[in-house]
C-alpha positions, 0 to 999 in steps of 0.5 A: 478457481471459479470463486477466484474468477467471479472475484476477480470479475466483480471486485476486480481482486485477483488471488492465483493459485498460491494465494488461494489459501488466503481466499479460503481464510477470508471466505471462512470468516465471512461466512458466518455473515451470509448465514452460512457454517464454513467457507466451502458451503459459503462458496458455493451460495457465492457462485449461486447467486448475483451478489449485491453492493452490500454483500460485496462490502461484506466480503470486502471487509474480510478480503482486503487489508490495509497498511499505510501510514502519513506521507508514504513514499516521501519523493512522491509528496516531494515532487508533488509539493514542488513540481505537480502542485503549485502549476495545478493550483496557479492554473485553477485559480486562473481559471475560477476553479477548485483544484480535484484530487482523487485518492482512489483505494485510500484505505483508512485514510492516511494518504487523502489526509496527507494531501489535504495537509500538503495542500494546507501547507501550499496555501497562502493563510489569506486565501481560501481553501479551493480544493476538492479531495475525494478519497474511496475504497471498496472496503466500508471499515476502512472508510469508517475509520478514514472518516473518523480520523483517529490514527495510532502511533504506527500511522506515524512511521517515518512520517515528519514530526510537524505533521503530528504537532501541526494537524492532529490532538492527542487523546487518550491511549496513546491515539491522535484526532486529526484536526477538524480544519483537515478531516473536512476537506476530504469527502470518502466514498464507496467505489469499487474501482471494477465497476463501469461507473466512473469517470462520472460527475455524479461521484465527482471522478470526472475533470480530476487533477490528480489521481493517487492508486498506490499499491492498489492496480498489483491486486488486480488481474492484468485485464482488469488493470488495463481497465481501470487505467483507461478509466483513470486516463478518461478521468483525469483533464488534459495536462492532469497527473495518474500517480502510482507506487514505484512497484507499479510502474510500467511502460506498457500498462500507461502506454496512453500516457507520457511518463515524467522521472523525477528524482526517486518518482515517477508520474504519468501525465495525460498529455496527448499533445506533448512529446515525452521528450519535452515534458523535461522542457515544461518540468525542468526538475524532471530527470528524464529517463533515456527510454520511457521504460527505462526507470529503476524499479521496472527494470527490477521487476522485469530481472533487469540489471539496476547498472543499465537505467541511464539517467541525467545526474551529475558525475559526481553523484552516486546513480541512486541514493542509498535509501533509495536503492535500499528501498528498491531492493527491499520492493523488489523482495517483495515483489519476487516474493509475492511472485513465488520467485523465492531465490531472486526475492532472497537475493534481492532482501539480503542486499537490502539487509546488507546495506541497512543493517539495523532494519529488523522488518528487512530481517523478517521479510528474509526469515519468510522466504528462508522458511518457504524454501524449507530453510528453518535454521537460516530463518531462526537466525534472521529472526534472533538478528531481528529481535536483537535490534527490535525485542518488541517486534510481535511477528519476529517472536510469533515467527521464532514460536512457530518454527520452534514448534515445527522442531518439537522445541516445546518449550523455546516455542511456548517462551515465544507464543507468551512473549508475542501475547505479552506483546499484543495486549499492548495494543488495541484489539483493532490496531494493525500488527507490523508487518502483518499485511493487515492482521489486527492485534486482537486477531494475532492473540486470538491464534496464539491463544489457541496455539497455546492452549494446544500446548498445555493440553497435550 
């Protein structure tokens, strides 16, 4: 508990009580980095001392994980291609000055890159680049890897085509160098978004434009997020735009700012002097919410019926679009999943299930929350289902393998364990597996090695 709150002080990383187990794991792999044998004699010397920059990176690198890809929730480069960035870029070069975008928690870099491809995409090939792009993050890998700009195919899921022909080169192993034209006009950075530090010219996160923190203010306590919020808000110039995952919207968190839906996005505009009910008037694409809190995924969040949002759409279209309904239900698993709220998050992934039937990481997320409602014959058949549309999908057979092992199956479970390794040497050691929040390939096989060779040895 101590160790959690120091961590949370410090990184602003929040792990409650049911993610302690996780925080023990990472803890045990960082251990042998402070010269320390185990993750208990590591956690005392970590409440013992006052940690340094490089310390905490070091923990970074073994407590965060990543998992994005190009262009990630596609409304929201939607409404910024057509609604956010072209006012921004005409009121900047009115004004004789370079448009600021901060990415703040970029992870390996697929989001900064996407921007900066956005903005490629906007710009007239006579004028000159006039932006600037700083992306940061907390952990020193993801920004090495960010910087180095080397992606595998998974960075590429359901992204467009022309982004791959258009801004990266294939190499060899199936890998794609972003172009240079792109890489060099995004500047990454350390910043450890619980520190007091920003905003601040000096590591250019004051007179931003536009802040991107996706999936990223979930991970912190409620404290701590209020925190970075305000700092966020003090950053942004007046008229500039805060830009969150759907998950994360919330009327009281960005109480300070005026909430602007879009269809399918939500953005929150610094806009003191503006009435929420006139921003539609300055954005007339904007389908303004009856209420400012009044958008889908908060009402799903907060166990609200999706049947009572109101929003401004002719009669003869449906309220949501199906693909997007099917991604709110599939966020809301996840997120009543996260919460230990298991029978809701079952509810939640099997309409998600229902209406898109032939998505085996949907099967999947519903197997994990059967199996932690101690419900293991249900998992087994979502993960066949799973496996039937996707026979190459890793964590489907490493899942099949340890619920197989749990019913003394020996024999199906050591056919699973060889299929997911078979699989896994497909793959970099350092790619990242589907639908594992951020475990490598070369970690996965590693545990199934050892789950195997506890098999032949018994």
């Amino acid at each position: 508990m101590q160790l959690s709150e120091l961590l949370a002080a410090r990184m602003g990383l929040h792990f409650p009580t049911r993610c302690w187990g996780d925080l023990a794991r990472g803890v045990a792999a960082a251990a042998p980095s402070f010269g320390m044998s185990d993750a208990e004699s590591c956690a005392r010397w970590l409440l013992s001392t006052s940690l340094t920059r490089g310390q905490i990176e070091t923990l970074a690198n073994h407590l965060t994980v990543g998992e994005t890809y190009f262009f990630r929730d596609e409304c929201s480069f939607d409404v910024l291609e057509h609604h956010v960035l072209p006012p921004l870029i005409r009121q900047c070069e009115q004004a004789g000055r370079p448009l600021h975008i901060w990415s703040a928690g970029c992870c390996t870099g697929e989001e900064p890159y996407s921007i900066a491809m956005l903005l490629d995409r906007l710009t007239a090939p006579s004028k000159a680049w006039n932006a600037r792009i700083l992306a940061t993050d907390i952990n020193p890998a993801f920004l090495r890897k960010a910087a180095e700009g080397i992606y595998a195919e998974w960075s590429f899921r359901a992204t467009p085509a022309w982004v791959r022909e258009r801004y990266f080169v294939e190499g060899r192993h199936s890998r794609f160098e972003i172009r240079r034209a792109i890489r060099d006009r995004v500047e990454f950075a350390y910043l450890n978004l619980a520190d007091d530090v920003y905003p601040s010219p000096t590591n250019g996160t004051s007179d931003v434009d536009v802040i991107f923190c996706r999936n990223v203010l979930m991970y912190f306590t409620p404290l701590q997020a209020e925190k970075i919020v305000e700092n966020f808000r003090r950053s942004l110039v007046s008229g500039g735009w805060l830009v969150v995952s759907p998950a994360e919207t919330s009327n009281s968190l960005f109480s300070r700012f005026s909430a602007v839906s879009f269809s399918g996005a939500t953005f929150y505009c610094k806009s003191p002097n503006t009435k929420l009910q006139d921003m539609a008037t300055i954005f007339p694409a904007a389908l303004s919410c009856q209420e400012p809190d009044a958008c889908p995924l908060e009402c799903l969040v907060n166990d609200a019926s999706p049947a009572t949002v109101t929003r401004e759409m002719p009669l003869h279209q449906e309220r949501w679009s199906t693909p997007f309904q099917w991604e709110a239900d599939d966020r809301a698993a996840h997120i009543h999943a996260n919460k230990g709220s298991l029978v809701e998050a079952a509810e939640y992934c099997e309409r998600a299930v229902a209406a898109d039937k032939l998505n085996p990481a949907r099967l999947y997320l519903l197997a994990a929350i059967r199996r932690e409602q101690g419900q293991d014959e249900l998992a087994a058949q979502s993960l066949t289902r799973a496996l039937y549309l996707d026979p190459r999908f890793v964590l489907a057979h490493f899942a099949l393998g340890n619920i197989c092992l749990a019913q003394s199956s020996r024999g199906e479970a050591e056919r699973h364990f060889r299929n997911t390794l078979d699989l896994l040497h497909r793959h970099s050691p350092d790619e990242t597996v589907p639908e594992s929040e951020g475990l490598s390939a070369g970690q996965l096989a590693e545990i199934v090695t050892s789950v195997l060779s506890g098999l032949s040895s018994t």
